[in-house]
C-alpha positions as CSV (number, residue, x, y, z in Angstrom):
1,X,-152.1,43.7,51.9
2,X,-153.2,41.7,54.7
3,X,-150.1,42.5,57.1
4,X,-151.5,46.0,56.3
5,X,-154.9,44.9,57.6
6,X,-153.1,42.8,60.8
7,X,-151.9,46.3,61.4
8,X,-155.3,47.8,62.3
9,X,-158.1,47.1,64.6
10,X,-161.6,47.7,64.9
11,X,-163.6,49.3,67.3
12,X,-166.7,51.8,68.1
13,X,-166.0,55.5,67.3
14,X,-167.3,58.1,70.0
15,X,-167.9,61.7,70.1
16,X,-163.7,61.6,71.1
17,X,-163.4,61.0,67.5
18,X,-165.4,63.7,65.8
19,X,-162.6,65.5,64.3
20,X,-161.2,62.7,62.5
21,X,-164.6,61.4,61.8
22,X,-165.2,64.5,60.5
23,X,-161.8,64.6,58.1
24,X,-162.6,61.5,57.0
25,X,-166.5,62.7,55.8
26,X,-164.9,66.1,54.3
27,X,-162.4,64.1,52.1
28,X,-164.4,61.0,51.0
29,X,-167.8,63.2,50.1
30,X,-165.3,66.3,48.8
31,X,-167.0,68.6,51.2
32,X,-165.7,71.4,52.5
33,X,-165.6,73.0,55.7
34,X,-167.2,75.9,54.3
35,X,-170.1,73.5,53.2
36,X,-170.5,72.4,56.5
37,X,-170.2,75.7,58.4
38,X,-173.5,77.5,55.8
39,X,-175.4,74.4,58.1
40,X,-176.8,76.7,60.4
41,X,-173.4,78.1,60.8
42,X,-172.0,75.3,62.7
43,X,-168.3,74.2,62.6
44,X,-167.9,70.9,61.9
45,X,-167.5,69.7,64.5
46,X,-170.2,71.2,66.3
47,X,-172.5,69.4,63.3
48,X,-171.1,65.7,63.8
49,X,-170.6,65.6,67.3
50,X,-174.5,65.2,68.1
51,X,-174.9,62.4,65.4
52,X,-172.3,60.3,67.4
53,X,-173.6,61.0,70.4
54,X,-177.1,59.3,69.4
55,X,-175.8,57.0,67.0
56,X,-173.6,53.8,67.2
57,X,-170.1,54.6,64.9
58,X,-167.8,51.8,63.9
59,X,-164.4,52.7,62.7
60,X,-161.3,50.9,62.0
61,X,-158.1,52.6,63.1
62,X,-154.2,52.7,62.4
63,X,-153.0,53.2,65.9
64,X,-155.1,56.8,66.9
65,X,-156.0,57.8,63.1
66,X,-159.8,56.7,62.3
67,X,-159.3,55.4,58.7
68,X,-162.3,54.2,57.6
69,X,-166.0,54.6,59.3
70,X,-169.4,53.9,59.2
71,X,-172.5,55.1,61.4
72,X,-176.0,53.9,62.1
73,X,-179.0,55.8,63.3
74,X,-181.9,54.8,65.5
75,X,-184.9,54.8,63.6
76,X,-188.2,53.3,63.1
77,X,-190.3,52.7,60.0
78,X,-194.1,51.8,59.0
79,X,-194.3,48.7,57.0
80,X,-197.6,47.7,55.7
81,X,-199.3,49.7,59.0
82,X,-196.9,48.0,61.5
83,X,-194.1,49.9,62.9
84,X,-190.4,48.3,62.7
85,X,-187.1,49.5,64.2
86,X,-184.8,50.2,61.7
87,X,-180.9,51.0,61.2
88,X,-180.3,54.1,58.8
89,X,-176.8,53.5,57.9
90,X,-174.7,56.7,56.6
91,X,-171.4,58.2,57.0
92,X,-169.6,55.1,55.1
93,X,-166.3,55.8,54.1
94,X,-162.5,55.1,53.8
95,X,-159.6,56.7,53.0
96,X,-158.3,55.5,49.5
97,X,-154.6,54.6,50.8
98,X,-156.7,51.9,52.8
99,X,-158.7,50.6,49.9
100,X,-159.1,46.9,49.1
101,X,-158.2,45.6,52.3
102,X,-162.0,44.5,53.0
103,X,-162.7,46.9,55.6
104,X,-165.5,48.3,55.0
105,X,-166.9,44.7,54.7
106,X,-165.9,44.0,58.0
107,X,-167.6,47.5,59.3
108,X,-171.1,46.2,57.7
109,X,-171.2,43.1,58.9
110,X,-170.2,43.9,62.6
111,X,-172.5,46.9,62.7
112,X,-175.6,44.8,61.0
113,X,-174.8,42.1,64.2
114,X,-175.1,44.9,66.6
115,X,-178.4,45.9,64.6
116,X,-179.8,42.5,65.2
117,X,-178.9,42.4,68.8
118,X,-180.4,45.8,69.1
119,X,-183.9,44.3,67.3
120,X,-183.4,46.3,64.2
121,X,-184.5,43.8,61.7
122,X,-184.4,46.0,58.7
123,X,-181.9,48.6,57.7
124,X,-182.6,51.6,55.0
125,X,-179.6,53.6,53.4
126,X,-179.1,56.0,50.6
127,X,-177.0,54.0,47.6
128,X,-173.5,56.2,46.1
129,X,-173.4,53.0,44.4
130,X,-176.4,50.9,43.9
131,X,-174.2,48.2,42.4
132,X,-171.9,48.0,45.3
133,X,-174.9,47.8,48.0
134,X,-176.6,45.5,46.3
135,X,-173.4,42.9,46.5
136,X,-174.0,43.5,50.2
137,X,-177.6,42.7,50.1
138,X,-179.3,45.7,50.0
139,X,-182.2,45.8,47.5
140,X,-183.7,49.6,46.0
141,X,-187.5,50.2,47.4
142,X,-188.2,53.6,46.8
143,X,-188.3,55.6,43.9
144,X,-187.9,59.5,43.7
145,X,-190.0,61.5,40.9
146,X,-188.6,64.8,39.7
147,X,-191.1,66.9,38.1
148,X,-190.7,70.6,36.4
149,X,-194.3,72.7,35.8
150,X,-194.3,75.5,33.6
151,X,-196.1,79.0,35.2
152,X,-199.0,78.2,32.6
153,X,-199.4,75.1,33.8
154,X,-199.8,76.0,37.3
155,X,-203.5,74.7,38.1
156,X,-206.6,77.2,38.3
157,X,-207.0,77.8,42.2
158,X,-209.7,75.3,43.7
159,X,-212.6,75.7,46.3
160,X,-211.4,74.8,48.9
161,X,-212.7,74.6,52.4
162,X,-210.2,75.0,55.0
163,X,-206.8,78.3,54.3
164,X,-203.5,78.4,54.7
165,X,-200.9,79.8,56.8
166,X,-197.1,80.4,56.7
167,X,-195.9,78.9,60.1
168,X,-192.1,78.6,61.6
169,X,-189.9,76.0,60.4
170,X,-190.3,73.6,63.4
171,X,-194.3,74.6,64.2
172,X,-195.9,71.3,65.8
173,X,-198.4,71.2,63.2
174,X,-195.9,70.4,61.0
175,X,-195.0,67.2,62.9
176,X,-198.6,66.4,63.5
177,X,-199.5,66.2,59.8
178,X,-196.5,64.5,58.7
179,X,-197.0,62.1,61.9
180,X,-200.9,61.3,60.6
181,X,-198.9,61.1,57.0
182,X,-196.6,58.1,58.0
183,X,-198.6,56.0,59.8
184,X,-200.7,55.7,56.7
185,X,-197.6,55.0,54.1
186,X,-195.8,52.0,53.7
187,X,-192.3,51.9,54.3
188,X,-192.2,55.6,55.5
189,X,-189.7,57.0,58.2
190,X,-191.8,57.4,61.7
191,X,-189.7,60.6,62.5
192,X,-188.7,61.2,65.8
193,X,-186.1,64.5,66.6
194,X,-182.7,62.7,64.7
195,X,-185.0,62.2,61.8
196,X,-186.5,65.6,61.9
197,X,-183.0,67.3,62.3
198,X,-181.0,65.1,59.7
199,X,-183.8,65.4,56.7
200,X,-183.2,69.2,56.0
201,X,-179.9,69.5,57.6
202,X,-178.4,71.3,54.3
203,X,-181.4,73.1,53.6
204,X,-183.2,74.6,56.7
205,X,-181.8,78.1,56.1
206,X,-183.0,78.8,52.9
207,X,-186.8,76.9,52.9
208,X,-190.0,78.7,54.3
209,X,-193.3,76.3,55.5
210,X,-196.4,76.6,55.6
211,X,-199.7,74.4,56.8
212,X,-203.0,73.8,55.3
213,X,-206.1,73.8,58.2
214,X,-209.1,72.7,57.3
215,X,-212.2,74.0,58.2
216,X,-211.9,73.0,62.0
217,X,-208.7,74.1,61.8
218,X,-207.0,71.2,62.4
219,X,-203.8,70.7,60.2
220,X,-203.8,68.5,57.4
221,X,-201.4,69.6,54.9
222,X,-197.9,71.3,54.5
223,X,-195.2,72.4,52.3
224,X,-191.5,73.2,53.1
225,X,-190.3,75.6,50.0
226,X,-188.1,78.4,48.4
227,X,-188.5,80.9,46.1
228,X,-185.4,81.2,44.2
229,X,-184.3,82.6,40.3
230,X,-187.7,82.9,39.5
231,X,-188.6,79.3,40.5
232,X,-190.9,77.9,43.2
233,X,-188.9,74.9,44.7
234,X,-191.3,72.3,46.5
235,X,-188.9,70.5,48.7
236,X,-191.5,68.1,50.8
237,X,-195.4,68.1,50.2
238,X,-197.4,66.7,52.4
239,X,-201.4,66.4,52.6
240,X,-204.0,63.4,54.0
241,X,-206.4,64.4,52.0
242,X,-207.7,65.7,49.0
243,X,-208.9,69.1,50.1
244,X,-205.7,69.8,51.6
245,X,-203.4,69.2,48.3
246,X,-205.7,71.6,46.7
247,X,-205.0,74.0,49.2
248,X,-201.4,73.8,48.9
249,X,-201.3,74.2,45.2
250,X,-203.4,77.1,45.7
251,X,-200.6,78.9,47.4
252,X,-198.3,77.5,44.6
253,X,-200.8,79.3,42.5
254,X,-200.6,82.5,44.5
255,X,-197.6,82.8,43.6
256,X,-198.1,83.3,39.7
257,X,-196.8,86.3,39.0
258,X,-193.4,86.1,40.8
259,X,-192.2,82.4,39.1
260,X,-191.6,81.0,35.6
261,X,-191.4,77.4,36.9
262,X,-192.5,74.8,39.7
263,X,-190.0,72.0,40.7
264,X,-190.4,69.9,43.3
265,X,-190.3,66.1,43.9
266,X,-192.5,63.1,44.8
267,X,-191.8,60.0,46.3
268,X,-194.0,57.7,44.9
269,X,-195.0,55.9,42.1
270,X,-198.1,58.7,41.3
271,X,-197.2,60.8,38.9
272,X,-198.1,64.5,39.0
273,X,-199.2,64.9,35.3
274,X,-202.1,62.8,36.1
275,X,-203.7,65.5,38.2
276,X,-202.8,68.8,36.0
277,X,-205.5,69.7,33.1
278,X,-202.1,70.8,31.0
279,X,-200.1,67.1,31.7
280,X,-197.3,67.8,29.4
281,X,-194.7,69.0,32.0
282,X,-190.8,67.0,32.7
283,X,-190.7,63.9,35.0
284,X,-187.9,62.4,35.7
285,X,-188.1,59.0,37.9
286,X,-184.9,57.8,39.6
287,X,-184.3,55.1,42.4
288,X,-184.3,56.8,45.6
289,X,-183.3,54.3,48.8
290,X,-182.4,50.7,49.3
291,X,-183.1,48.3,52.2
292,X,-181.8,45.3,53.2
293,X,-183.3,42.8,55.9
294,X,-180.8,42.1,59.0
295,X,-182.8,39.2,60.5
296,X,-184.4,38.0,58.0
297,X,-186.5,35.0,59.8
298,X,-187.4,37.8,63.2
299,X,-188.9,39.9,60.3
300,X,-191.0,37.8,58.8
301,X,-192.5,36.4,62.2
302,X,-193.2,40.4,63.1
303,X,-194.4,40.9,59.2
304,X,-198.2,42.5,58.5
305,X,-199.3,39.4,56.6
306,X,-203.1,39.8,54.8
307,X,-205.7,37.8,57.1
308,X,-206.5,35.8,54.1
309,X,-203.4,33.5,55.1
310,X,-204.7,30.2,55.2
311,X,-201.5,27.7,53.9
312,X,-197.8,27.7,55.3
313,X,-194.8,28.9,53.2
314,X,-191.5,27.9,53.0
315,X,-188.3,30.1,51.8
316,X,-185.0,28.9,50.5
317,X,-183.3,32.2,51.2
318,X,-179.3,33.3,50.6
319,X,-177.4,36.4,51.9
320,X,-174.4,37.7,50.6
321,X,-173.1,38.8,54.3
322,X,-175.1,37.2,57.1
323,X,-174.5,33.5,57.5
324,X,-178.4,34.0,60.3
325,X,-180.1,34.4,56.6
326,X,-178.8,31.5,54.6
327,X,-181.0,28.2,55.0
328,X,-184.0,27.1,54.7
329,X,-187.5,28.7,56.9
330,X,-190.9,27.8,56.6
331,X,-193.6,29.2,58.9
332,X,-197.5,28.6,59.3
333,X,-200.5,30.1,60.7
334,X,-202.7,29.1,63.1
335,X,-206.5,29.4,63.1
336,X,-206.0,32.9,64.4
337,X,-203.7,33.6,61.4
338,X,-200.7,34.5,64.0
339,X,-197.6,33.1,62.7
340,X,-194.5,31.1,63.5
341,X,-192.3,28.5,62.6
342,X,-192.7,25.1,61.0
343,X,-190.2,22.0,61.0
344,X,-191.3,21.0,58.1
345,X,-191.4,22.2,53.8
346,X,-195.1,23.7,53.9
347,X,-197.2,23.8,50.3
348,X,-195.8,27.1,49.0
349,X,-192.4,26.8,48.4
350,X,-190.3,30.0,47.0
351,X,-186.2,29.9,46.0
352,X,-184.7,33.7,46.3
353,X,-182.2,35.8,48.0
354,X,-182.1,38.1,51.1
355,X,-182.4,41.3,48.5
356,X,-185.5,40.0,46.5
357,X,-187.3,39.1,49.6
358,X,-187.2,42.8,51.2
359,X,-188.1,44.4,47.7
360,X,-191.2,41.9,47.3
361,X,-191.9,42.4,50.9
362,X,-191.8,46.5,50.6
363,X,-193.6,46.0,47.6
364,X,-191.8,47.9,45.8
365,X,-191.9,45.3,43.3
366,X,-194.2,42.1,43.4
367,X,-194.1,38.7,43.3
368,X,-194.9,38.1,39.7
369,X,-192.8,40.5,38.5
370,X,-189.6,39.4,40.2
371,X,-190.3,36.4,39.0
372,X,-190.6,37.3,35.1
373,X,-187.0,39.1,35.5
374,X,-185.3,35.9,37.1
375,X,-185.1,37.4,40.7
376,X,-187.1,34.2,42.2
377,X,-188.1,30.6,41.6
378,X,-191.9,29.8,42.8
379,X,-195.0,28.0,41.0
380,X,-197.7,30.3,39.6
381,X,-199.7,29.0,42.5
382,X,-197.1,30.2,45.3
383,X,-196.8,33.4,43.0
384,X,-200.4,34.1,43.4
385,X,-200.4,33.1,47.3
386,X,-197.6,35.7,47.8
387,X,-199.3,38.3,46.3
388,X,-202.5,37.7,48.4
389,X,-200.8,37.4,51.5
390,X,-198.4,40.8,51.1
391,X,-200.2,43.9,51.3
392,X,-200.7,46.0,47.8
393,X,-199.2,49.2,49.4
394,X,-196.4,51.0,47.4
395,X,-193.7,52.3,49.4
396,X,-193.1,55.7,50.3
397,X,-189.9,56.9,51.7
398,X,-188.8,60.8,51.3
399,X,-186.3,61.2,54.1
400,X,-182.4,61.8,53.5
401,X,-179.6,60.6,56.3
């Protein structure tokens, strides 16, 4: 196996590669070039080529044939109110003749150094195998809600203030409101065109939008949507305020007579049946995206830590991949609560590894319960000071890449 491997080499994989890059996604995701033409009838080619363009691709190769691939997008994220650059890792794949030779292991951790050096201290990707990622030291911190709403159930319409309107797919409204929207939600993608583009890329043809205005008519809600076999499909909902999710389920509502059924999905730990007078309806809650820090100790000097800091903290911390995480990091705050590092073990002492810390930091679990299930070793005391010190947002991530 490894005079196979000695046979390869590694190196960056530019838009002079998109047909192979784009044989290699066909075959490992079983997608056909039909599938990837109905995108806004685009060849394949045509589809890939602007990805690579923007995005740093790492491949290995056997002579000129790209065997094995992965890609990394440049994006940014809110966490906690703070905005972070982040590396959105997709198009991971090899060729099964190549399996087993540790390739794609090599691909990761060469592409999370070049994230590091690029001052992207956390990366986000969708898990095909949650098991697998997490060996690598991503940890899940999002989950997705499925829901499915009878006709009957449909809520009565509600006074509202503001109206809606049925707007074009890319109306600027549309980015405004979702731009308010993220800057408010922890852990959510802060979109900028890649973003925009990859999120519907299978979908735009077939969804309609529309915005809520309120009563100034400034924007503060929409909906991207289809009406299809007698079902109204709610494929992102987005409000900032109360009014304006009224609004939008108002236009659900208008459409009564021409739908059996509502599905949609929500991305956040809130579920829908709370706010329907007929809660009986189908949920369905499923983890949605992992994360994994990439420089561990950079991200928790730029962290969003609570004000109410007032004793240092030191972390015993392991990583399955990056030898930058393993050891030992213990920070303090000064008297205007602005971190940085200590040389000595501070008061609160915590024992856990590179996947547990970005979960509890995300919040997407806390501190006390990752304790109860094993994940970490702290007193009660440190336990309570983590959970003071981390903001009590839940994350919120809805994006696809």
């Amino acid at each position: 196996m490894q005079e196979i491997k000695r046979s390869l080499d590694i190196r960056p994989i530019g838009v002079q590669h998109v047909d192979q890059s784009a044989d290699l996604l066909t075959y490992v995701f079983q997608v056909t070039n039909q599938d990837l033409a109905q995108i806004r009838g685009q060849s394949p080619n045509d589809w890939k080529k602007p990805v690579l363009e923007q995005c740093d691709g790492l491949g290995w190769f056997s002579g000129e044939k790209l065997i094995s691939q992965l890609v990394v997008y440049p994006f940014s994220v809110n966490i906690h109110g703070k905005n972070f650059k982040m590396g959105g890792v997709t198009g991971v794949g090899t060729y099964p003749e190549y399996a087993g030779l540790g390739l794609m292991n090599d691909l990761m951790k060469q592409s999370l150094q070049k994230m590091r050096e690029s001052g992207q201290t956390i990366s986000y990707l969708y898990p095909y195998s949650i098991p697998y990622y997490r060996k690598k030291g991503w940890e899940i911190i999002s989950d997705v809600i499925t829901y499915k709403v009878r006709d009957t159930q449909i809520p009565k319409s509600y006074e509202v203030k503001g109206r809606m309107e049925r707007v074009k797919w890319d109306h600027s409204d549309i980015k405004q409101t979702y731009s308010d929207f993220s800057k408010k939600e922890n852990a959510a993608m802060i979109r900028n065109e890649l973003a925009w583009d990859e999120h519907f890329r299978w979908e735009r043809d077939d969804l309609s939008a529309c915005v809520y205005y309120d009563e100034a008519h400034r924007p503060t809600g929409y909906m991207y949507y289809k009406v299809e076999n007698e079902t109204f499909y709610v494929r992102e909902m987005i409000f900032n305020n109360e009014d304006a999710r009224r609004g939008l389920w108002n236009f659900i509502g208008a459409h009564f007579s021409m739908v059996y059924y509502v599905e949609g999905k929500i991305f956040q730990n809130e579920p829908l049946s709370f706010f329907l007078d007929d809660g009986e309806i189908e949920e369905k809650i499923s983890p949605y995206y992992m994360a994994r820090l990439v420089d561990a100790k950079q991200f928790l000097l730029d962290f969003p830590f609570t004000k109410q800091v007032d004793e240092g903290l030191t972390i015993h911390l392991t990583d399955p991949m990056l030898e930058w995480n393993n050891g030992t990091f213990s920070f303090e705050w000064n008297t205007t609560k602005d971190i940085s590092e200590a040389d000595k073990t501070q008061h609160h002492v915590i024992e856990l590894d590179v996947q547990t810390l970005c979960t509890m930091l995300l919040n997407y679990k806390r501190a006390s319960n990752l304790k109860e299930v094993g994940r970490l070793t702290a007193s009660e005391e440190t336990i309570q000071y983590l959970e003071r010190i981390i903001p009590d947002n839940e994350p919120w991530f809805s994006d696809y890449f």
